[in-house]
C-alpha positions in Angstrom: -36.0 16.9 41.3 -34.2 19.9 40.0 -31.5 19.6 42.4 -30.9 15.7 42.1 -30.9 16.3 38.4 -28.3 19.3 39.0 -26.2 17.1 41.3 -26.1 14.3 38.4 -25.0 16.8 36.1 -21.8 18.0 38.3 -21.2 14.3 39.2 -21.1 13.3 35.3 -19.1 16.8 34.9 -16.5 15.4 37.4 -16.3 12.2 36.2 -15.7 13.1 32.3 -12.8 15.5 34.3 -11.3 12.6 36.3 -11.0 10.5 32.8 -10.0 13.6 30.1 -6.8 13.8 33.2 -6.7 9.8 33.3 -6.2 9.9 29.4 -4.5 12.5 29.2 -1.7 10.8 31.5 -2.0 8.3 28.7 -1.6 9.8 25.8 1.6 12.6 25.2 2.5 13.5 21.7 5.0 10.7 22.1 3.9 8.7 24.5 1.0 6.4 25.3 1.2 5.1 28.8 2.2 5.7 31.9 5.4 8.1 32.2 6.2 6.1 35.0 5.7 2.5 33.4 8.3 0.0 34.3 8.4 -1.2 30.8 9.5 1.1 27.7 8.8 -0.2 24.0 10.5 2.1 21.3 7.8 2.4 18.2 8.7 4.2 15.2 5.7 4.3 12.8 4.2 6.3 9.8 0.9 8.6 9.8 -1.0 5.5 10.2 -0.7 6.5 14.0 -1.9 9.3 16.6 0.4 11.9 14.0 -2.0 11.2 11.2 -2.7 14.9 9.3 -6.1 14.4 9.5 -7.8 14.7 13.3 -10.0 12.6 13.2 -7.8 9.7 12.1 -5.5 10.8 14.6 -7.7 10.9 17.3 -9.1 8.1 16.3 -5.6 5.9 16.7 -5.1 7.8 20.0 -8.1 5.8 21.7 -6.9 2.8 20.0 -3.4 3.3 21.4 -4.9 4.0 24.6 -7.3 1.1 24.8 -4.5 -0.8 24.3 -2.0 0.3 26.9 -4.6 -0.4 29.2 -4.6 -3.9 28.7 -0.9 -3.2 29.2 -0.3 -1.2 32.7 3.2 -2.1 33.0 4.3 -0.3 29.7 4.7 2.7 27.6 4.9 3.1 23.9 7.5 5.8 23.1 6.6 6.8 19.7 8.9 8.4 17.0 7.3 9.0 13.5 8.3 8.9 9.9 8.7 11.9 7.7 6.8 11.5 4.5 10.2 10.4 2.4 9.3 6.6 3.1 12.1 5.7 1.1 14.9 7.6 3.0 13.3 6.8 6.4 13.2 3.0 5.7 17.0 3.2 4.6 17.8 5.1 7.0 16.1 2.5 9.5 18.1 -1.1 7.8 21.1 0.7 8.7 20.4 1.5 11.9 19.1 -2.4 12.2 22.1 -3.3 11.0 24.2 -1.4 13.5 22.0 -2.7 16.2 20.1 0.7 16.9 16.7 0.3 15.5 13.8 1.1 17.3 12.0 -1.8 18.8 9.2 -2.4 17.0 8.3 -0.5 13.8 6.1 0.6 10.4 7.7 -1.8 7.6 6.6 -0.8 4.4 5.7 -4.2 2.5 7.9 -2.8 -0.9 11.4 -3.3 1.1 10.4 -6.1 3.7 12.8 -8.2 2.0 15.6 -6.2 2.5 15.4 -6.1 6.4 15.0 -10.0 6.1 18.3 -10.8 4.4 19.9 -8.9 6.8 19.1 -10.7 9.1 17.5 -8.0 11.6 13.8 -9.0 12.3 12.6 -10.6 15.1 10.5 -14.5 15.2 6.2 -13.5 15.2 6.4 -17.4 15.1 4.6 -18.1 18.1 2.4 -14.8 18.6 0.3 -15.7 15.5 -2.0 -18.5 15.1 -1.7 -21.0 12.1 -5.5 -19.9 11.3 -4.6 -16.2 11.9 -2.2 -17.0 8.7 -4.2 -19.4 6.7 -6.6 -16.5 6.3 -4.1 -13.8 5.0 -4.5 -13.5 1.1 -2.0 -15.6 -0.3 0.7 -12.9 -1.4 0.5 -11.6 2.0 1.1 -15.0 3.5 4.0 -15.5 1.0 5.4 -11.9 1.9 5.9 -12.1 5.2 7.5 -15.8 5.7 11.5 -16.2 5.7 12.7 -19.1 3.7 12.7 -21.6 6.6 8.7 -20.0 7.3 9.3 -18.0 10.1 7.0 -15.2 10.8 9.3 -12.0 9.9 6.4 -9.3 10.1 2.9 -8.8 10.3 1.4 -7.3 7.0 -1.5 -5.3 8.3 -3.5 -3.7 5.5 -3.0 -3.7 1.2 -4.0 -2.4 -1.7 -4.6 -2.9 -5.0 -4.6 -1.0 -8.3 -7.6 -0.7 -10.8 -9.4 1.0 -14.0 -11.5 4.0 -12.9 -14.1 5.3 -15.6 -17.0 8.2 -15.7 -19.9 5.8 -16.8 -21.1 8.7 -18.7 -18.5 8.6 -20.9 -17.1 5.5 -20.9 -20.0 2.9 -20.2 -18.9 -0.6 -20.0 -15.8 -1.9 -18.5 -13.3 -2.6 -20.5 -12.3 -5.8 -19.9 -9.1 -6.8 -22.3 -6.2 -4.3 -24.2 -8.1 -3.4 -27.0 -10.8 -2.7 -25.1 -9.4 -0.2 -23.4 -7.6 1.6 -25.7 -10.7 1.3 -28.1 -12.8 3.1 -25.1 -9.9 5.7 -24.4 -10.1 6.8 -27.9 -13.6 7.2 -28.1 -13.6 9.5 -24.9 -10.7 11.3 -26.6 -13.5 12.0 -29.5 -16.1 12.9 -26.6 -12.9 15.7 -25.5 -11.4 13.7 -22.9 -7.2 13.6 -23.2 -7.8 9.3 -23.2 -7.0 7.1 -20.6 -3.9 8.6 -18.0 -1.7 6.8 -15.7 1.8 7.0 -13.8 4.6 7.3 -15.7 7.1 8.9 -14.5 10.1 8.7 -12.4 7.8 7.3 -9.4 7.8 3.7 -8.2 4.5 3.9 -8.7 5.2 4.0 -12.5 6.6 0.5 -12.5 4.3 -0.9 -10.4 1.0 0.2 -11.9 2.4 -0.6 -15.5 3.2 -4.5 -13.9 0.1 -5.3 -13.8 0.0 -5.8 -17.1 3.5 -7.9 -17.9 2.2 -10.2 -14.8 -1.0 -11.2 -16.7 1.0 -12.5 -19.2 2.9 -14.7 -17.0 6.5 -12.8 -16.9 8.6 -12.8 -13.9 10.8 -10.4 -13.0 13.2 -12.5 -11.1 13.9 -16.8 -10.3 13.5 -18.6 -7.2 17.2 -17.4 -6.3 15.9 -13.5 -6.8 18.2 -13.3 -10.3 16.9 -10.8 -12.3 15.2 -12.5 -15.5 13.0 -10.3 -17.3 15.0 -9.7 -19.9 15.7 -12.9 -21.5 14.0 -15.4 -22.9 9.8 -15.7 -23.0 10.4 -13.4 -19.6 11.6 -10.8 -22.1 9.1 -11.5 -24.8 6.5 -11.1 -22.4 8.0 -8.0 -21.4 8.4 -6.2 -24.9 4.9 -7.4 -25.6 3.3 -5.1 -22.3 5.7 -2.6 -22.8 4.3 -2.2 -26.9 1.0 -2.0 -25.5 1.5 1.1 -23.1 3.7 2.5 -25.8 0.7 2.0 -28.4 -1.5 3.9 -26.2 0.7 6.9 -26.2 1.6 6.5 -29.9 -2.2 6.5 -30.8 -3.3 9.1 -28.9 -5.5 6.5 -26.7 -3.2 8.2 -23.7 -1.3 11.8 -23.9 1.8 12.6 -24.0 1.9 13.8 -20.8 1.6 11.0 -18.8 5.3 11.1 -18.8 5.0 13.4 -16.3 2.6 12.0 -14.2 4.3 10.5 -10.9 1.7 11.0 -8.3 -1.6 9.5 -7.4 -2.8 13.2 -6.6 -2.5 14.6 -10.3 -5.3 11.5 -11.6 -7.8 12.7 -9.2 -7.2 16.3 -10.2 -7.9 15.1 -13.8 -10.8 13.2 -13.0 -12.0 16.2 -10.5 -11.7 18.8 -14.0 -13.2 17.0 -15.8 -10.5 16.3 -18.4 -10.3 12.3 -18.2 -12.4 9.7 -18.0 -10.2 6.8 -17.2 -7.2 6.5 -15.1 -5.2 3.5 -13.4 -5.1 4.3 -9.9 -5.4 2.9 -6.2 -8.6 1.6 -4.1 -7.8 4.4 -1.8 -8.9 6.9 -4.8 -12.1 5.9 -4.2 -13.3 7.6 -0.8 -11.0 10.9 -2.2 -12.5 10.6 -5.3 -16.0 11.0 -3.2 -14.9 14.2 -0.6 -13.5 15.7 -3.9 -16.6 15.5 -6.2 -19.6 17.2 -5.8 -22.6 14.0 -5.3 -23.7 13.8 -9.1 -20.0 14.0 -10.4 -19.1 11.4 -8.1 -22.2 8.9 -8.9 -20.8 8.9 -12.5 -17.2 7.1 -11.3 -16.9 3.6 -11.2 -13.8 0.6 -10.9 -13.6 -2.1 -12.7 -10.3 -4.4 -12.9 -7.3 -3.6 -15.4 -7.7 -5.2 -18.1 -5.6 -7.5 -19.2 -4.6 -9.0 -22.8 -7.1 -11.5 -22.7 -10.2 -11.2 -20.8 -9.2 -14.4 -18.8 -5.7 -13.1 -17.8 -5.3 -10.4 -15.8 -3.5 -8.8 -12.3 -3.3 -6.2 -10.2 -0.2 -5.0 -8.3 -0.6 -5.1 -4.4 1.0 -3.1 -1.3 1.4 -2.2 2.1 2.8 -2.1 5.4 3.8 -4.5 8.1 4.7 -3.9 11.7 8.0 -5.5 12.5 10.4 -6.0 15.4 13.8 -5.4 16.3 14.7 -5.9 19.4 16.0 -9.2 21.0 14.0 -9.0 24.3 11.4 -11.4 24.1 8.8 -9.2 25.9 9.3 -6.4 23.8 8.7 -8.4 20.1 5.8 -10.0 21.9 4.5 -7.0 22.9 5.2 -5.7 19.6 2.9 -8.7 18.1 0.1 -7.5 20.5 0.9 -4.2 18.8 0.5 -5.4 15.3 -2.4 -7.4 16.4 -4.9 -5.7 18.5 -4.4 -1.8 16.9 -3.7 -2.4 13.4 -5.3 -6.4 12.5 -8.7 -4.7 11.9 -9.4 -1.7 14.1 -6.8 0.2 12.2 -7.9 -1.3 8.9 -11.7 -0.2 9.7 -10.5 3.2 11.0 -8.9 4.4 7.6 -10.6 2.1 5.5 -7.5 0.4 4.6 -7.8 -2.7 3.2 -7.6 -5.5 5.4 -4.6 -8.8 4.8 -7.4 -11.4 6.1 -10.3 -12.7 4.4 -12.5 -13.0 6.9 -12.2 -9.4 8.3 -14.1 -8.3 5.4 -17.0 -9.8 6.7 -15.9 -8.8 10.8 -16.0 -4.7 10.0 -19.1 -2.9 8.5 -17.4 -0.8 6.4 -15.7 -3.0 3.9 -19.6 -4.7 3.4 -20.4 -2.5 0.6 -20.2 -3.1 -3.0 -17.3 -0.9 -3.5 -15.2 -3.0 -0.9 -16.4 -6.2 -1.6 -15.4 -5.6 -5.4 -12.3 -4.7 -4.0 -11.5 -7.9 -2.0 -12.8 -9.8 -4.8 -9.8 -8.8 -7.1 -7.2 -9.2 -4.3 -7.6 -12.8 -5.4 -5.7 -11.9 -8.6 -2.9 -9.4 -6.8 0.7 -10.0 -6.9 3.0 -8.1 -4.6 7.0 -7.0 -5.7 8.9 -9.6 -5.3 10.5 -10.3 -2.0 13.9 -9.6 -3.4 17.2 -7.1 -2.3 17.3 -6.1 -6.3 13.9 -5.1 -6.7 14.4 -1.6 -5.8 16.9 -1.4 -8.7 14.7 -3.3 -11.5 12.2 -0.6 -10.6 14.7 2.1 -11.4 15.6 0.9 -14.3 11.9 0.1 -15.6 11.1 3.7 -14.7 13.9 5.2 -16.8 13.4 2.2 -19.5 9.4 3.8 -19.6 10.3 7.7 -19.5 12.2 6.7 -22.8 10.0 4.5 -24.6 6.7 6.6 -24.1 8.5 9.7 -24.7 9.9 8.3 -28.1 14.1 8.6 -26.9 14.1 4.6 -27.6 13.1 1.8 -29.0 11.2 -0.6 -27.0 13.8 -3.5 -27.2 16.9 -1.2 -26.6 15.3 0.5 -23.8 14.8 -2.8 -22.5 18.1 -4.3 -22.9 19.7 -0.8 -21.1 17.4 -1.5 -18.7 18.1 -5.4 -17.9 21.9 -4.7 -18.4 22.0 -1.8 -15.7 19.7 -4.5 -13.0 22.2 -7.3 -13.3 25.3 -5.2 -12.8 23.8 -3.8 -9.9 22.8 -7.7 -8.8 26.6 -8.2 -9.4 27.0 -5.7 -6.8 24.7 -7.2 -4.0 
């Protein structure tokens, strides 16, 4: 008996040896596969990949990566990864498309997918997706990644969305409309909070948090044709009228001064973590930090709600994230690039970071985006609104970002920071 058991034991020993060689074979720092495969697909992607900081993440991509080569003996992924300047690494990446030296399949980050489309440079997904596979994206996501003529340019894997974060102990009801919130900010400011924070600083996130708020009334940034129009007509009405209110907030001491200087998701957690806010506009992903930051009773105070809008009926939230995207013109490669987009990151990557999933009905398919805190946050995806899928929105962003630093900070007038603003965005759409 001892010896049979002792025999099983070297036996599963071996075995666990046999596969920790088999995957090692696998699975290089930049290769998963075979270094002998017959077929070679170049993939340049992000952290969301076996380089992910944090090891578990990371290790858990690698078995993903390797369950999928498997299905896949005749190939190798040869992986190159993305410094964390996303915006010089996706520039860098359209000109190398451009040139015709891309990698084959790629990380596209949602915010400049239309860029790599006018160009010309990404491969047909047409016929690797399903017509139900797209019917079930959310409806910005589905409008994001179709061409004019509706040709599949890119797979948009996970989102996000932006939302009100309060301490319930201070703040106890959600405020639901403007003067809600700026009525709850300023009684936490009498409680010794510093009101309600946000981005606004030189930081894309700046514009696109603070959008939110011009798309519940309706405005537009640009027409059909991807002119620039927000800064005439209702569109610029609209505009002054959201850009008052965050000014108003500032001027009123419902927000401080310094949010001017705010230009990083990180810095709101840190405020919420010390204690010295009680409201922020943030990301979904601040959630689960805002949990493995704060001790259990800290945390239990924190709670979402959806930015408020003017009106309690009108109301959006800006929405993000990455595709997977192919460049080459060999047919087996931007198919297996599809199977790439589809069988690592269309759910098992979404579960594995939590990220939020671009289909409906894998809310219901993974565990973890059952409970309340993801279900909330799926409910409000109905009311995002990505960038627009436009070559000047880069620009418009620039210019709202410098257009903000001055208003909040007092340099100008709402209306001429505006006009500076709009005037700068079309002579750079003269450019185009």
């Amino acid at each position: 008996m001892i010896r049979a058991t002792v025999s099983a034991l070297a036996l599963g020993s071996a075995l666990l040896s046999v596969h920790a060689v088999f995957a090692q074979e696998l699975a290089t720092k930049d290769r998963i596969g075979l270094a002998d495969a017959p077929k070679t697909l170049v993939v340049r992607l992000t952290n969301d990949s076996p380089n992910n900081a944090d090891p578990a993440i990371a290790d858990g991509y690698q078995k993903l990566f390797v369950d999928f080569i498997k299905k896949h003996p005749d190939w190798k992924l040869q992986l190159q990864f993305m410094s964390t300047d996303i915006g010089t690494e996706q520039a860098k990446m359209l000109e190398q498309a451009k040139a015709g030296n891309a990698p084959d399949c790629a990380a596209v980050d949602s915010f400049v997918l239309s860029q790599f489309m006018v160009n010309h440079v990404l491969a047909d997904f047409t016929p690797y997706f399903s017509k139900d596979e797209v019917a079930d994206l959310f409806p910005f996501i589905r409008t994001g990644i179709l061409d004019k003529d509706g040709t599949i340019r890119a797979w948009w894997w996970d989102t996000d969305l932006r939302v009100l974060y309060r301490n319930k102990s201070i703040v106890p009801d959600a405020p639901k409309t403007w003067d809600d919130l700026k009525t709850a900010a300023l009684s936490s400011v009498k409680q010794g909070m510093e009101g309600v924070i946000f981005n606004g600083g030189r930081y894309e996130g700046a514009t696109f948090d603070w959008l939110a708020n011009y798309w519940a009334l309706g405005g537009k940034l640009v027409d059909d044709s991807g002119k620039p129009v927000f800064g005439e007509g209702e569109n610029k009405e609209k505009f002054l009228k959201a850009l008052n209110y965050y000014k108003d907030l500032v001027a009123s001491g419902a927000a401080p001064k310094r949010v001017t200087t705010i230009a990083n998701y990180d810095d709101l957690n840190a405020a919420a973590a010390a204690g010295t806010t009680a409201l922020f506009i943030g990301g979904n992903w601040q959630y689960a930090q805002l949990k493995a930051t704060l001790d259990e009773a800290d945390f239990n105070n924190w709670t979402f709600s959806p930015i408020p809008g003017p009106t309690a009926d009108h109301r959006s939230t800006g929405t993000g994230g990455w595709t997977i995207a192919a460049f080459s013109k060999d047919k087996d490669k931007v198919e297996m690039c599809a199977n790439l987009a589809r069988d690592v990151y269309m759910g098992p990557a979404n579960a594995l970071q939590q990220q939020l999933p671009t289909r409906k009905s894998l809310f219901d398919k993974y565990p973890v985006f059952a409970t309340d805190a993801n279900k909330t946050f799926s409910q409000a995806l109905a009311d995002g609104q990505a960038r627009p899928g436009v070559p000047i929105y880069p620009e418009i962003s620039n210019q709202i970002q410098i257009m903000m630093g001055d208003v909040l900070s007092g340099t100008k007038q709402p209306e001429e920071a505006l006009d500076a603003a709009f005037k700068a965005t079309m002579e750079a759409y003269k450019r185009l």
